[in-house]
C-alpha positions as CSV (number, residue, x, y, z in Angstrom):
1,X,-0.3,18.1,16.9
2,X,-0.9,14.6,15.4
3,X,-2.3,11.9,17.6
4,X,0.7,9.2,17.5
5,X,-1.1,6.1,18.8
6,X,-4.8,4.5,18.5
7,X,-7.3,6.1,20.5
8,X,-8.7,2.5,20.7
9,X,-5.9,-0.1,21.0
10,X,-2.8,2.5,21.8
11,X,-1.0,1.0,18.9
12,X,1.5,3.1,17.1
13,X,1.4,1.4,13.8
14,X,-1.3,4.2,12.1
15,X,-0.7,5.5,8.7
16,X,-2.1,8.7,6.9
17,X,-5.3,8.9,4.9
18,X,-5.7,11.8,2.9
19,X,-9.3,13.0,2.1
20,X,-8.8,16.8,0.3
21,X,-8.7,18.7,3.4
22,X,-9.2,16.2,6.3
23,X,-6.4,14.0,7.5
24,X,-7.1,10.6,9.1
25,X,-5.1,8.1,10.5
26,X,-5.8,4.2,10.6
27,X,-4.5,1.5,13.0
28,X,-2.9,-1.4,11.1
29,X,-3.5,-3.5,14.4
30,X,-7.0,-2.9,15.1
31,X,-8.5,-1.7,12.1
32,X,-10.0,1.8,13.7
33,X,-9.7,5.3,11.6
34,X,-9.9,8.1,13.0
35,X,-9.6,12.2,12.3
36,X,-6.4,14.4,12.5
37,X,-7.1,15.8,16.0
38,X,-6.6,19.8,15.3
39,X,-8.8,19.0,12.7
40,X,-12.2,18.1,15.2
41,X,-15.2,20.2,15.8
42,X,-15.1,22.5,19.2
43,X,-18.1,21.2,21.3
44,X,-19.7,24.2,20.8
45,X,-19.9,23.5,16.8
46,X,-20.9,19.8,17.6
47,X,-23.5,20.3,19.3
48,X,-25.0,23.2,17.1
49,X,-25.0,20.1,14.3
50,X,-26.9,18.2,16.7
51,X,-29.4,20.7,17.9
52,X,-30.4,20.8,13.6
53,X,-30.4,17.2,13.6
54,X,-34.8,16.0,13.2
55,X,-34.9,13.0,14.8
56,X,-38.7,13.1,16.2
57,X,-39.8,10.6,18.9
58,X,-42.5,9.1,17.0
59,X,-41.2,9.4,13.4
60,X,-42.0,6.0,11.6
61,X,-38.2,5.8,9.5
62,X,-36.5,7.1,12.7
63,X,-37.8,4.1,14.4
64,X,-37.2,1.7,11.8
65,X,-33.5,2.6,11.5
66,X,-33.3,2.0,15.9
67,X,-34.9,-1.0,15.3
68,X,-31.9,-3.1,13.9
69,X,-30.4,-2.0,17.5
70,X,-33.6,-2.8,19.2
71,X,-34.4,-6.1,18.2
72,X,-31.2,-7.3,19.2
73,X,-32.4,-6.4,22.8
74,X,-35.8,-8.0,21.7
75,X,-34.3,-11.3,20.9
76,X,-31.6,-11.6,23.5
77,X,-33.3,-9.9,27.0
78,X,-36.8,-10.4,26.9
79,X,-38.9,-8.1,29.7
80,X,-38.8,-7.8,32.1
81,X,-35.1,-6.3,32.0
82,X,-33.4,-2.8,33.0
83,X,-32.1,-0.6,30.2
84,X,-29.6,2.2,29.0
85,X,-29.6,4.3,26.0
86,X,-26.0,5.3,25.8
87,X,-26.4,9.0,23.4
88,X,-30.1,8.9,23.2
89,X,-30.3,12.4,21.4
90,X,-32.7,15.3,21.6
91,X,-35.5,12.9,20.7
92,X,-34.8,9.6,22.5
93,X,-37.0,7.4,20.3
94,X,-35.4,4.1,21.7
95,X,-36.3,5.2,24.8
96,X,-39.8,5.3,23.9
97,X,-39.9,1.9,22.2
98,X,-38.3,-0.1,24.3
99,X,-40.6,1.4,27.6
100,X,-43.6,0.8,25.2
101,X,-42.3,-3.0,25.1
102,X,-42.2,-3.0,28.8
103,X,-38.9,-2.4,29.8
104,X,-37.2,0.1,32.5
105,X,-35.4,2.4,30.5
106,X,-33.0,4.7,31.6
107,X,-31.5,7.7,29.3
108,X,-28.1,9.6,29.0
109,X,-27.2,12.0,26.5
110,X,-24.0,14.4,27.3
111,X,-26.1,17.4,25.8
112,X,-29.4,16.8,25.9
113,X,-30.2,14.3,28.9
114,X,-27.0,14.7,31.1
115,X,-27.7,12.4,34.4
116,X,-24.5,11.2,35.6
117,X,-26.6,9.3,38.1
118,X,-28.0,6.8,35.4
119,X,-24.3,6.2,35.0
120,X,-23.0,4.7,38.3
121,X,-26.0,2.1,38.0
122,X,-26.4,-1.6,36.4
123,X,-28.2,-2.7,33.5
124,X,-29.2,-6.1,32.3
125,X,-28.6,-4.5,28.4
126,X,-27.6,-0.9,26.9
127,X,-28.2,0.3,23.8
128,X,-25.6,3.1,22.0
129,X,-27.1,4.1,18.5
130,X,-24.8,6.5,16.1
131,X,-22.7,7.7,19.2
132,X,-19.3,6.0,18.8
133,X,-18.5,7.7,15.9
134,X,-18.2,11.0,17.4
135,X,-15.9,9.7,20.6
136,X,-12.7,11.6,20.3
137,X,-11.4,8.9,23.0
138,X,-13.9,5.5,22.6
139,X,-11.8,3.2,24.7
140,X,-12.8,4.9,28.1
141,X,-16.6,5.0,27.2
142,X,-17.1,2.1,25.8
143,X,-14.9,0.0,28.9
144,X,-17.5,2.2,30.9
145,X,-20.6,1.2,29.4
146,X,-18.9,-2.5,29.6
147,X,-18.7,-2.7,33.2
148,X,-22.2,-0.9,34.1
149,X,-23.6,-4.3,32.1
150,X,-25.1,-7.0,34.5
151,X,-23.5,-10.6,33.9
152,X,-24.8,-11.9,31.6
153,X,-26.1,-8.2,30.4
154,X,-25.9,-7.6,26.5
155,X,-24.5,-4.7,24.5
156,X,-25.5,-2.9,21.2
157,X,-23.7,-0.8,19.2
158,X,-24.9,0.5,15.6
159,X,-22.8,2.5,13.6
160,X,-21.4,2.1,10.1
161,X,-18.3,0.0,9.5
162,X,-15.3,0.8,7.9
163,X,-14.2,-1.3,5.0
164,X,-10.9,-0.7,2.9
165,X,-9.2,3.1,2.1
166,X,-10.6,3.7,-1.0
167,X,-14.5,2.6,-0.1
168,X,-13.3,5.3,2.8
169,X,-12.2,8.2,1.0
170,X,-15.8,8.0,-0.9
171,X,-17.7,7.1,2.2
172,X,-20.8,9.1,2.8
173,X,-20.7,8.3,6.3
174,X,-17.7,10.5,7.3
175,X,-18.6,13.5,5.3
176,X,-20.7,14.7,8.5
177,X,-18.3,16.7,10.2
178,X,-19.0,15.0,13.6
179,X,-17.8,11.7,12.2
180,X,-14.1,11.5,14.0
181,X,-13.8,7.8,14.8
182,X,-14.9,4.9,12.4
183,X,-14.9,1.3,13.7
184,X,-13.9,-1.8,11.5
185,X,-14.8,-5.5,12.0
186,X,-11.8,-5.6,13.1
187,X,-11.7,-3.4,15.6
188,X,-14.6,-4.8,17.4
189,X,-13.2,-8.1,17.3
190,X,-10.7,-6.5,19.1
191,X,-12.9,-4.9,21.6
192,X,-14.6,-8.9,22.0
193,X,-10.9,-10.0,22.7
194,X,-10.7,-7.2,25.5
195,X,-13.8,-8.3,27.0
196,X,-14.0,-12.0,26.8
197,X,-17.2,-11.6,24.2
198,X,-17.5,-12.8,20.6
199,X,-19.1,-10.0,18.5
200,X,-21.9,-11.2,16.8
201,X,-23.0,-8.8,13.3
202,X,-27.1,-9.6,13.0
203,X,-26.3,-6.1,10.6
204,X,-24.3,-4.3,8.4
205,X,-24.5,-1.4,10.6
206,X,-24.8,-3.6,14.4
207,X,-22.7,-5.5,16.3
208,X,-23.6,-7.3,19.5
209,X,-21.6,-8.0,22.8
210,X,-22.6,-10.6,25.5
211,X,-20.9,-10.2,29.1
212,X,-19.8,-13.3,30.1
213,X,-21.7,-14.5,33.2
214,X,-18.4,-15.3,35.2
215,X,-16.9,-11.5,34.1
């Protein structure tokens, strides 16, 4: 059955994509596309994509890719500060970096590192690299991970943004099977609107969110 509203905004004003056998559906209000529902991954197959996936903990490309995350947290909350990473993986190489640099890190992963307890705590910045593109339901999450932030506290997302249809139906980026959800501009503007925070874009594939101190 067809998901009938945004899994990120709730509006109803989505119309069809059509990529050969997947179906997706994009939000006119909010810019968001995301995959025909029936058409996910059981948890089960996600997570036996994952468990292939090589991202090693000291691997030199792995940790320049994190980096575009990371020195956002470098140039906005210098140590010392308290830390999240949101999806850290099987290898949590951000992790490793950003304790290297000094800071208390903590770690959650809903496979691989699945502490609850890191999750009812506050953190002066959190870090989520390639994980909201595999939320079925990103609002929730994402409000979450908003209010474990410390005023002030800064957030960092990296994933690939959606431009227009027809850059989408050749996209790499959702040919990976756990791809469901793809975020535009747009819909992080959105998202800043929500939560009283101007999204800054230091990269094509980041985007940056400052709690306000009085929020």
């Amino acid at each position: 059955m067809s998901q009938n509203h945004c899994p990120l905004c709730s509006a109803k004003s989505l119309y069809p994509i059509q990529c050969k056998q997947r179906l997706y559906h994009r939000c006119e209000h909010c810019g968001l596309v995301h995959l025909e529902p029936v058409q996910r991954l059981s948890e089960a197959g996600e997570k036996a994509i994952y468990d292939d996936h090589q991202n090693e903990v000291d691997d030199p490309g792995y940790r320049r890719f994190l980096s575009r995350a990371f020195d956002e947290v470098l140039k906005h909350k210098p140590v010392p500060a308290k830390g999240l990473d949101f999806g850290c993986g099987p290898g949590p190489a951000l992790v490793a970096m950003a304790r290297e640099a000094g800071y208390e890190m903590a770690q959650y992963d809903k496979y691989f590192h699945p502490d609850e307890a890191v999750l009812d705590r506050q953190y002066d910045f959190i870090t989520s690299t390639e994980v909201v593109e595999h939320l079925a339901e990103p609002l929730p999450i994402l409000d979450q991970l908003w209010s474990m932030l410390a005023p002030g506290g800064l957030l960092v997302l990296q994933t690939k943004r959606v431009l227009d249809d027809e850059r989408f139906r050749s996209w790499h980026y959702r040919n990976d099977p756990t791809h469901i959800t793809f975020f535009a501009e747009t819909s992080f503007n959105w998202l800043g609107q929500r939560w009283g925070s101007i999204p800054e874009y230091p990269h094509g594939d980041v985007v940056c969110f400052v709690k306000p101190v009085s929020g």
